[in-house]
C-alpha atoms as an extended CHARMM CRD file, in Angstrom:
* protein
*
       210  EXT
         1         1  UNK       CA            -23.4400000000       17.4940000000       55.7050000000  PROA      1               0.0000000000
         2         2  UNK       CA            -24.9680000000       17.3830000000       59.1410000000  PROA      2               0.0000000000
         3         3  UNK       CA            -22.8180000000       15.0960000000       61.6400000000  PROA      3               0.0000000000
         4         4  UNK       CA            -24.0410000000       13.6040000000       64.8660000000  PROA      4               0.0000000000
         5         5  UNK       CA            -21.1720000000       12.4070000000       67.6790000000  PROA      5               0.0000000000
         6         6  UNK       CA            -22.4260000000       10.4530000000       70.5090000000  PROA      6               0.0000000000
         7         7  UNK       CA            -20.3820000000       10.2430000000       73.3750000000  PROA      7               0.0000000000
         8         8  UNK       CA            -20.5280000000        8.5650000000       76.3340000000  PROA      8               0.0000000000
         9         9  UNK       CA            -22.0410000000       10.9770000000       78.7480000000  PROA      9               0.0000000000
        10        10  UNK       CA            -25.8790000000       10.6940000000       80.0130000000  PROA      10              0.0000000000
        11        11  UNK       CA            -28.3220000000       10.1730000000       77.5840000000  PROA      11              0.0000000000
        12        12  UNK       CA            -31.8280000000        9.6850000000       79.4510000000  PROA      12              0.0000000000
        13        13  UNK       CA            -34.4260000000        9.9080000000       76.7680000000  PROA      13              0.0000000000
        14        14  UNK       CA            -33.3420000000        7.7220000000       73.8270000000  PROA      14              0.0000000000
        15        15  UNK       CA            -36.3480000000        8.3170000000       71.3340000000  PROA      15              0.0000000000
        16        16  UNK       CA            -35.4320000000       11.9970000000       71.6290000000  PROA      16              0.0000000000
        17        17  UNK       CA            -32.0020000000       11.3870000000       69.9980000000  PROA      17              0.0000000000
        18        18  UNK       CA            -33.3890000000        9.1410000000       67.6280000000  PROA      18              0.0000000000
        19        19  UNK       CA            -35.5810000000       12.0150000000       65.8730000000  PROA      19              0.0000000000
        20        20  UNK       CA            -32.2270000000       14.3540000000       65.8640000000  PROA      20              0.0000000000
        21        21  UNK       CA            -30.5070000000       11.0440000000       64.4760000000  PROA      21              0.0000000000
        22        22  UNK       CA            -32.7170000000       10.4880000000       61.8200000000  PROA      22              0.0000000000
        23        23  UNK       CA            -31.5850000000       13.6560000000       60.0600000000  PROA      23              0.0000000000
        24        24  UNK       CA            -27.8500000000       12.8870000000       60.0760000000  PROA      24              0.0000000000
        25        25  UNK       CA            -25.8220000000       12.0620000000       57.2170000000  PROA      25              0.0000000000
        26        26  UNK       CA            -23.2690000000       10.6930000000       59.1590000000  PROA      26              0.0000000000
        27        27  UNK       CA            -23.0790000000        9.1870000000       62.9630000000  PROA      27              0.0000000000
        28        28  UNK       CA            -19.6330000000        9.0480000000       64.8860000000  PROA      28              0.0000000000
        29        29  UNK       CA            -19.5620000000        7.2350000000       68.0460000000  PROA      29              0.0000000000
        30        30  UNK       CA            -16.7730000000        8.3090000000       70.4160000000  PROA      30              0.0000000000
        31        31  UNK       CA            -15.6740000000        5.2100000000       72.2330000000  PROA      31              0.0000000000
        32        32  UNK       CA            -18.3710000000        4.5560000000       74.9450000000  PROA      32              0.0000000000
        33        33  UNK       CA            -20.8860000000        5.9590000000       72.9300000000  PROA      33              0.0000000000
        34        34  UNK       CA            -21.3670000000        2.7230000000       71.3620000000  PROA      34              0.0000000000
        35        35  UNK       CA            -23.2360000000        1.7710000000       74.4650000000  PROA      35              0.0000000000
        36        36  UNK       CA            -25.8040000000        4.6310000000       73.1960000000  PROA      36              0.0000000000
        37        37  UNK       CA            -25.6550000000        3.4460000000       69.4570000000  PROA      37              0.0000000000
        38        38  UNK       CA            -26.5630000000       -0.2070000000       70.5470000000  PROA      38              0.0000000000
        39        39  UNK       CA            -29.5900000000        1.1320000000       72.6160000000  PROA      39              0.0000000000
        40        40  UNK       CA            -30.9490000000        3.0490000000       69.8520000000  PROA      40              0.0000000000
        41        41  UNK       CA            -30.0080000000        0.3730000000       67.1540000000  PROA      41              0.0000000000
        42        42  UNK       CA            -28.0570000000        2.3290000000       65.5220000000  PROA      42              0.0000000000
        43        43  UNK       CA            -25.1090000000        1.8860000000       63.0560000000  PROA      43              0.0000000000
        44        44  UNK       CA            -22.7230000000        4.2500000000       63.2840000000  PROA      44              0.0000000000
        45        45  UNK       CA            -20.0300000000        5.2500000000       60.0270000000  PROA      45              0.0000000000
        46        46  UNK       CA            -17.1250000000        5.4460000000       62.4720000000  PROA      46              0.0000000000
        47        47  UNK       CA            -16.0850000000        4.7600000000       65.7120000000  PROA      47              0.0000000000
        48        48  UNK       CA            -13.0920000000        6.7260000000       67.1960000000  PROA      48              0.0000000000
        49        49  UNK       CA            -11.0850000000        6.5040000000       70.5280000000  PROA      49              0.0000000000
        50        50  UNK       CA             -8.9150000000        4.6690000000       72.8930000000  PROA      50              0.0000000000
        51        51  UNK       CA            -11.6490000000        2.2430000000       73.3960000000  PROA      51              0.0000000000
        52        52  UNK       CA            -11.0680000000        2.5030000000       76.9580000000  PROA      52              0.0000000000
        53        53  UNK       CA            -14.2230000000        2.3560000000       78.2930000000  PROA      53              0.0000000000
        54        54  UNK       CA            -16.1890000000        0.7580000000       75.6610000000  PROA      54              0.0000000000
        55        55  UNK       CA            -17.2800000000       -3.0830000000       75.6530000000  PROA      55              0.0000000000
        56        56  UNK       CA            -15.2010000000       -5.3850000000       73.5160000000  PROA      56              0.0000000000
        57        57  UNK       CA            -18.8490000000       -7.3230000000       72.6600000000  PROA      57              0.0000000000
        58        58  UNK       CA            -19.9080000000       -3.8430000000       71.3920000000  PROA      58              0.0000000000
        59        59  UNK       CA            -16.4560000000       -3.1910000000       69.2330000000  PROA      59              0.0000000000
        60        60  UNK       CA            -17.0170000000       -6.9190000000       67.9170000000  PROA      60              0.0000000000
        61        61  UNK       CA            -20.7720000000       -6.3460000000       66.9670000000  PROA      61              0.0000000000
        62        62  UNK       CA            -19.7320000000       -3.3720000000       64.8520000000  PROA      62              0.0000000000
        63        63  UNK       CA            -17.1310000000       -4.1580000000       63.2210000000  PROA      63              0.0000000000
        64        64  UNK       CA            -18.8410000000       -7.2510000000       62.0620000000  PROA      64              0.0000000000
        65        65  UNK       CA            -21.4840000000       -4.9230000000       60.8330000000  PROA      65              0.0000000000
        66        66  UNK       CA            -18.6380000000       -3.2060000000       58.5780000000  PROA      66              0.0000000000
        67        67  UNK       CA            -17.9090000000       -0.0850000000       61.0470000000  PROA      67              0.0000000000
        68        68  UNK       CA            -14.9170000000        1.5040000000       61.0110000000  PROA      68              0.0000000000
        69        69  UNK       CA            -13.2990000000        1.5410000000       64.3480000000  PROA      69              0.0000000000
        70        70  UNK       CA            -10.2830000000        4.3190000000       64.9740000000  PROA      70              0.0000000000
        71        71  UNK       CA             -8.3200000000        3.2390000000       67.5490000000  PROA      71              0.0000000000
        72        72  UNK       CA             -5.9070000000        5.7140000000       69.6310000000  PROA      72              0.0000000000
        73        73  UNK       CA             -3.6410000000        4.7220000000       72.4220000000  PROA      73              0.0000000000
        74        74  UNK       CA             -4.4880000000        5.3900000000       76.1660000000  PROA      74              0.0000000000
        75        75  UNK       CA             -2.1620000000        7.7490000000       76.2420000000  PROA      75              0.0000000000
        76        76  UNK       CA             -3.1740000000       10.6910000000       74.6840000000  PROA      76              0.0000000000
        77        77  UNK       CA             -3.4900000000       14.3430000000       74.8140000000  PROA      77              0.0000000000
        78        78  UNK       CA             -6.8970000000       14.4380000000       73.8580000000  PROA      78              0.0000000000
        79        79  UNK       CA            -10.3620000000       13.3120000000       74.5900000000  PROA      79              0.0000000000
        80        80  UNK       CA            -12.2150000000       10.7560000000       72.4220000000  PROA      80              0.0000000000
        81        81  UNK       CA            -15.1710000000       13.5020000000       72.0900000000  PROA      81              0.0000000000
        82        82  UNK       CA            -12.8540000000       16.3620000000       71.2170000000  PROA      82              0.0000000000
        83        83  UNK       CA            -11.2030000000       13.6390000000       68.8300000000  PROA      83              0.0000000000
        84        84  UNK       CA            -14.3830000000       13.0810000000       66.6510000000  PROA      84              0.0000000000
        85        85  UNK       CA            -15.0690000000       16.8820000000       66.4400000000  PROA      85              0.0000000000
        86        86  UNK       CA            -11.6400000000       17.5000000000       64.3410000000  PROA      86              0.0000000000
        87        87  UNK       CA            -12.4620000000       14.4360000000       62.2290000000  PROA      87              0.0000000000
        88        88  UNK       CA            -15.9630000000       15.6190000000       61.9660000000  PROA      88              0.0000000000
        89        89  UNK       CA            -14.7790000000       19.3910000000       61.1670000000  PROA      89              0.0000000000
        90        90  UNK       CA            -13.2140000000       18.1840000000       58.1670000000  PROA      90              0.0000000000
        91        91  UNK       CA            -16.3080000000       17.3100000000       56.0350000000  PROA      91              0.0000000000
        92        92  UNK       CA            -19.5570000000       18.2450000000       58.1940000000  PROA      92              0.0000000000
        93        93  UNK       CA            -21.3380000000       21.6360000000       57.9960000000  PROA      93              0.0000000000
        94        94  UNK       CA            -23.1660000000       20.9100000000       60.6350000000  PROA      94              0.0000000000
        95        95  UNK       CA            -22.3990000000       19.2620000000       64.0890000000  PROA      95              0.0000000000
        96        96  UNK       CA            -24.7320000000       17.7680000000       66.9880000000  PROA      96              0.0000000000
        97        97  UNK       CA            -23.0310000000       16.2670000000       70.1280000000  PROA      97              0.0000000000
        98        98  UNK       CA            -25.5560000000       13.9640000000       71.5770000000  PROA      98              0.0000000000
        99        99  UNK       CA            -24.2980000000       12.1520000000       75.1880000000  PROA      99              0.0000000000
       100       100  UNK       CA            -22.5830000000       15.3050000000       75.8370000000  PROA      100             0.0000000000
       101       101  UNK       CA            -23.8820000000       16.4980000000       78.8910000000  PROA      101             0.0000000000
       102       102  UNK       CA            -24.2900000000       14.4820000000       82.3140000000  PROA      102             0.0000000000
       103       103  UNK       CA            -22.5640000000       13.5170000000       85.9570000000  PROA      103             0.0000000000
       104       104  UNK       CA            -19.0900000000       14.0220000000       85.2550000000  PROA      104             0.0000000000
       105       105  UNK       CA            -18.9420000000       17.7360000000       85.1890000000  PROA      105             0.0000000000
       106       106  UNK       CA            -15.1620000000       17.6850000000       83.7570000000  PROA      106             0.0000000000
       107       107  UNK       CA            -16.4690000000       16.3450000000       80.3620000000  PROA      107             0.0000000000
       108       108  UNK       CA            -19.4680000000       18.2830000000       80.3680000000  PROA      108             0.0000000000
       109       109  UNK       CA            -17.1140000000       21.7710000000       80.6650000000  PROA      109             0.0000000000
       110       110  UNK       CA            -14.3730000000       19.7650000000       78.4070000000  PROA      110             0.0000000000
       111       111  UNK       CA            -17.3330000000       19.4680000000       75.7730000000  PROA      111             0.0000000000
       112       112  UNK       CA            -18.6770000000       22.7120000000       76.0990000000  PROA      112             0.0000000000
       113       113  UNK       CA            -14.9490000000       24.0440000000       75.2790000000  PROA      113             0.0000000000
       114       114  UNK       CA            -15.4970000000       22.0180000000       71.7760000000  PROA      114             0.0000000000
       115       115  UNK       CA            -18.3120000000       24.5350000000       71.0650000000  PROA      115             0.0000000000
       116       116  UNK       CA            -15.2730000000       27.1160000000       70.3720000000  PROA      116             0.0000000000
       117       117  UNK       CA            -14.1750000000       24.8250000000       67.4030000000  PROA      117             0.0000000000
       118       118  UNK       CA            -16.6430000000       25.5910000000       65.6730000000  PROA      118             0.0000000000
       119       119  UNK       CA            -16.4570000000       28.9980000000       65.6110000000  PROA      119             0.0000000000
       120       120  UNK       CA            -13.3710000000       28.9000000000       64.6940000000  PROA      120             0.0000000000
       121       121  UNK       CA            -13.8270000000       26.5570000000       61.5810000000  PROA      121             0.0000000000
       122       122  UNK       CA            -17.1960000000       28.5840000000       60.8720000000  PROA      122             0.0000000000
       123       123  UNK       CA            -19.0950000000       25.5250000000       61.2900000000  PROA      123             0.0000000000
       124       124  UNK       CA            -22.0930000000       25.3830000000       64.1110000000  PROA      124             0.0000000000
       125       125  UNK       CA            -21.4270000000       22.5420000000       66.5550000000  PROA      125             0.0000000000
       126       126  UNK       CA            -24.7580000000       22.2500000000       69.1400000000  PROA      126             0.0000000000
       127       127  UNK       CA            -24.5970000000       20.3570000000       72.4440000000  PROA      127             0.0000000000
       128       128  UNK       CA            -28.0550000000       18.3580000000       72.7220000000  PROA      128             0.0000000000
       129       129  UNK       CA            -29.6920000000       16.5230000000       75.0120000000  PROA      129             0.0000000000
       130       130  UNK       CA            -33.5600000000       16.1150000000       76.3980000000  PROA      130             0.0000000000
       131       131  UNK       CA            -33.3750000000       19.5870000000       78.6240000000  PROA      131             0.0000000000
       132       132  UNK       CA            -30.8380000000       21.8690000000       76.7760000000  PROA      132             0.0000000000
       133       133  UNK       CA            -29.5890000000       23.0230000000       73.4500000000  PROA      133             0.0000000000
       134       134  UNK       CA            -25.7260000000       24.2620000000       73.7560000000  PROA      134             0.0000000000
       135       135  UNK       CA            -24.5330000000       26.3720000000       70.9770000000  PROA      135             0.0000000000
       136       136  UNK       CA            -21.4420000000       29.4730000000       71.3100000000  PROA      136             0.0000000000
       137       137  UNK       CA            -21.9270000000       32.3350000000       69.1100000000  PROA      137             0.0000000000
       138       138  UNK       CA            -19.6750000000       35.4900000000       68.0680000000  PROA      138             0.0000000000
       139       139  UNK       CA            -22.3450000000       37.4490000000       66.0510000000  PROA      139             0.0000000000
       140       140  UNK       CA            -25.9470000000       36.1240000000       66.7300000000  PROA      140             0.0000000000
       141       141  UNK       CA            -28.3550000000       33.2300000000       66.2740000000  PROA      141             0.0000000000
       142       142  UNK       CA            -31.8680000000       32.6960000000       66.0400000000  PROA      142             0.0000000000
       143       143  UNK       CA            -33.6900000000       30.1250000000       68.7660000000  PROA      143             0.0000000000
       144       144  UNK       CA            -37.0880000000       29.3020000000       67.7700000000  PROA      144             0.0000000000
       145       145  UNK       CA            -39.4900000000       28.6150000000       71.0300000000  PROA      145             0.0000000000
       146       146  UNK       CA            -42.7070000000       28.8710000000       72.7290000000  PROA      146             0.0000000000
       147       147  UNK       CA            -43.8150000000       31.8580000000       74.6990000000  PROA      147             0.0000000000
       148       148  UNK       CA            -42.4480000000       31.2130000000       78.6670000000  PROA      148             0.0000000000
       149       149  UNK       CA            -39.8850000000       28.8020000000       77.4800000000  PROA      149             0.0000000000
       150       150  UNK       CA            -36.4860000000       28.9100000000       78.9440000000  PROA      150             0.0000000000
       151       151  UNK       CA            -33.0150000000       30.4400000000       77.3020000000  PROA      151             0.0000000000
       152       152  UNK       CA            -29.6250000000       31.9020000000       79.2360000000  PROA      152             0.0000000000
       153       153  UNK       CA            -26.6610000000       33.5300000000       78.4980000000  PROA      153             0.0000000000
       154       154  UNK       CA            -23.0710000000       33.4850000000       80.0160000000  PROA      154             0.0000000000
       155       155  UNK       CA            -20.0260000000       34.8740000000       78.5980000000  PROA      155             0.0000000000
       156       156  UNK       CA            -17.3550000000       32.3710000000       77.6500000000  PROA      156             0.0000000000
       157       157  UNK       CA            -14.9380000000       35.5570000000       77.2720000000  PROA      157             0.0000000000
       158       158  UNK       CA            -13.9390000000       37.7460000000       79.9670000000  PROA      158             0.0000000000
       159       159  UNK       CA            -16.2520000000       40.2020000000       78.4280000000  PROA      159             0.0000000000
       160       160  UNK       CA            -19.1570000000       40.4300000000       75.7100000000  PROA      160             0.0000000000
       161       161  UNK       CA            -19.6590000000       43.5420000000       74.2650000000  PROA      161             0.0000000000
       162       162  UNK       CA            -22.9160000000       44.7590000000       72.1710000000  PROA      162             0.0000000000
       163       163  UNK       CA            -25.2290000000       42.1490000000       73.5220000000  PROA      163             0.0000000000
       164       164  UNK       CA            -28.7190000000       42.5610000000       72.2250000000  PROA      164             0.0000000000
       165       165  UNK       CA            -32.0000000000       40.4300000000       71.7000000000  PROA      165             0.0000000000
       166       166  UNK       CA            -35.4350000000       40.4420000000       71.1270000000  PROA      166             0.0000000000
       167       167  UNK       CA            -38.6130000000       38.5900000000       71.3020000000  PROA      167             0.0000000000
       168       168  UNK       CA            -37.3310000000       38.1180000000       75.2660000000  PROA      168             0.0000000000
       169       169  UNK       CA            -39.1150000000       39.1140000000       78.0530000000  PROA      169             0.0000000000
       170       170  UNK       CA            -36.3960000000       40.5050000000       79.5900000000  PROA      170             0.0000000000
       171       171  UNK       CA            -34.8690000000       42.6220000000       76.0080000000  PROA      171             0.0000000000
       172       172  UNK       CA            -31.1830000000       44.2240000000       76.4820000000  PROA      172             0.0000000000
       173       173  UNK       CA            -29.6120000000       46.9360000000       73.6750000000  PROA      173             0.0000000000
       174       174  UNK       CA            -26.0480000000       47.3700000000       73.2310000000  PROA      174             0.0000000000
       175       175  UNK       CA            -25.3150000000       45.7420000000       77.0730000000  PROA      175             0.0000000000
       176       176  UNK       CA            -22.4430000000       44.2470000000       78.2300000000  PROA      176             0.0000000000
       177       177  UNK       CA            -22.1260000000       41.1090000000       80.2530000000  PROA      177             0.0000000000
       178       178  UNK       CA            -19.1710000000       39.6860000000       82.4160000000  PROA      178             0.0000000000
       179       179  UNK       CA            -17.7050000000       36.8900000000       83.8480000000  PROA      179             0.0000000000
       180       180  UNK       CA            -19.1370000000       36.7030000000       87.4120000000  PROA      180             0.0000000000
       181       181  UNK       CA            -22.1050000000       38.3690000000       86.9240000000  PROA      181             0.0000000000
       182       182  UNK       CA            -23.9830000000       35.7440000000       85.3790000000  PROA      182             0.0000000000
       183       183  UNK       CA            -27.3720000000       38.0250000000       85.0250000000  PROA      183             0.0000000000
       184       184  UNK       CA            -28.2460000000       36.6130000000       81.9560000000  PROA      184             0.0000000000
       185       185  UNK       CA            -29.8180000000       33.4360000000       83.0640000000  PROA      185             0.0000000000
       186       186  UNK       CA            -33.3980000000       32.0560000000       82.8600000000  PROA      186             0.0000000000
       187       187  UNK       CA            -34.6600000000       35.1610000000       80.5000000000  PROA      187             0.0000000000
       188       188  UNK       CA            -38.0000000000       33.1700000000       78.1620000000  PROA      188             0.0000000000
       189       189  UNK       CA            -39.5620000000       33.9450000000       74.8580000000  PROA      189             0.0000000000
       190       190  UNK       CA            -41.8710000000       36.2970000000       74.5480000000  PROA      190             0.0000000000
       191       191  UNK       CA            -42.3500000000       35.5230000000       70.9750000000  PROA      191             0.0000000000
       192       192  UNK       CA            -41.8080000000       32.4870000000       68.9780000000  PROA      192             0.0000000000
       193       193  UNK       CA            -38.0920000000       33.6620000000       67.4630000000  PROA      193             0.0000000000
       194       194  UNK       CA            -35.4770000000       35.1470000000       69.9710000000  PROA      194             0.0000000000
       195       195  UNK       CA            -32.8040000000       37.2020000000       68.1590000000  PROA      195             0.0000000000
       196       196  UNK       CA            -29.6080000000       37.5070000000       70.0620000000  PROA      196             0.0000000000
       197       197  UNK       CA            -26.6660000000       39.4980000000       68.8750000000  PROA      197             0.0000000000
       198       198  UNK       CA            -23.2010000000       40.5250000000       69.8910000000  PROA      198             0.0000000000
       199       199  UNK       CA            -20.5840000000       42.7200000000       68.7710000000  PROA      199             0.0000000000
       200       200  UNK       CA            -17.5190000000       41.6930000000       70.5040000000  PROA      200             0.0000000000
       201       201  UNK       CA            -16.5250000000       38.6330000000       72.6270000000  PROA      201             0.0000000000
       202       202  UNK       CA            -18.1610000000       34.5910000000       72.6180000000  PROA      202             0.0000000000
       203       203  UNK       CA            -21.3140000000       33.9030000000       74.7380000000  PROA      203             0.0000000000
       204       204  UNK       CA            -22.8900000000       30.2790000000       75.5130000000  PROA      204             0.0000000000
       205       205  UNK       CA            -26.4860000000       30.7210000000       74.5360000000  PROA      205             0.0000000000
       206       206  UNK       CA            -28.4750000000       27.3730000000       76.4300000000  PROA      206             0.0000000000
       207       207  UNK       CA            -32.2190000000       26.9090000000       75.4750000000  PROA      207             0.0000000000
       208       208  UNK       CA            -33.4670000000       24.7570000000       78.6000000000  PROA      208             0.0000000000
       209       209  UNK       CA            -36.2260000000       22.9110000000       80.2560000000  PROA      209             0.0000000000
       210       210  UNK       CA            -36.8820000000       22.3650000000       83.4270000000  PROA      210             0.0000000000
């Protein structure tokens, strides 16, 4: 079951996220989010947080349209995004965090944390928005691309071990890449399918636009 979450962050190109949307089995707004939902039209299956930051005229409009609204207090160790990924987790094989990504740095690295719940569940969880593709890997992945398009990768552990890819312009074998040496970014396809594979660590791999 592929779940989308759409938080509150930036989301500048709504008929983008409406073609990932349309593919979902389920939709999850985490509180402000419904901001996103009502721009889109969308009905969501659930919406979960503090409700904090979302408008009551929104809340109202849902839950006359049958939503389920989760409500946790303020006061809470948590965020509303990493909130809906744990409910999510429990019946989704597939995650996509739309809204994600934006202004307020803090939530975008808080977000990007969530990637690592994923991995450990063995479920992939992918940070989208109208520039980037998020995802964290521990053995490899597959991007699909066109030749000259952008892709980076950072380790999100001290140290990544057996890093290899190709269909890259730039191809490594068996390298290793560390924190603060962030050589990995802005390689591009050289084919249509970029292979990327590691032995030993967890690396962000970011397909991007500029």
């Amino acid at each position: 079951m592929k779940t989308v979450i759409i938080s509150g962050g930036e989301i500048k190109d709504y008929e983008f996220c409406r073609g990932i949307v349309r593919s979902a089995d389920r939709i999850i707004c985490a509180d402000s989010g419904t901001r996103h939902a009502m721009n889109m039209k969308l009905i969501p299956d659930v919406i979960i947080g503090d409700m904090d930051s979302s408008s009551d005229k929104y809340i109202d409009f849902f839950r006359k349209k049958g939503v389920e609204v989760i409500q946790y207090p303020k006061e809470k160790d948590k965020t509303d995004t990493q909130i809906c990924v744990e409910y999510a987790l429990d019946f989704s094989t597939e995650i996509i965090m739309l809204g994600a990504t934006g202004y307020r740095i803090d939530h975008m690295l808080a977000n990007i944390s969530l990637l690592m719940l994923g991995i450990r569940r063995n479920i992939p969880i992918s940070i989208i928005d109208s520039k980037n593709l998020i995802r964290m890997i521990v053995d490899s992945i597959t991007l699909k691309g066109k030749k000259g398009e952008l892709f980076s990768l950072i380790p999100y552990t001290e140290k990544v071990e057996g890093l290899s890819t190709r269909g890259a312009h730039y191809e490594l074998e068996d390298a290793v890449m560390e924190l603060g040496n962030p050589y990995g970014i802005s390689n591009y396809f050289e084919e249509e399918t970029v292979r990327i594979t590691i032995k030993k660590g967890c690396l962000l791999v970011i397909k991007s636009e500029d």
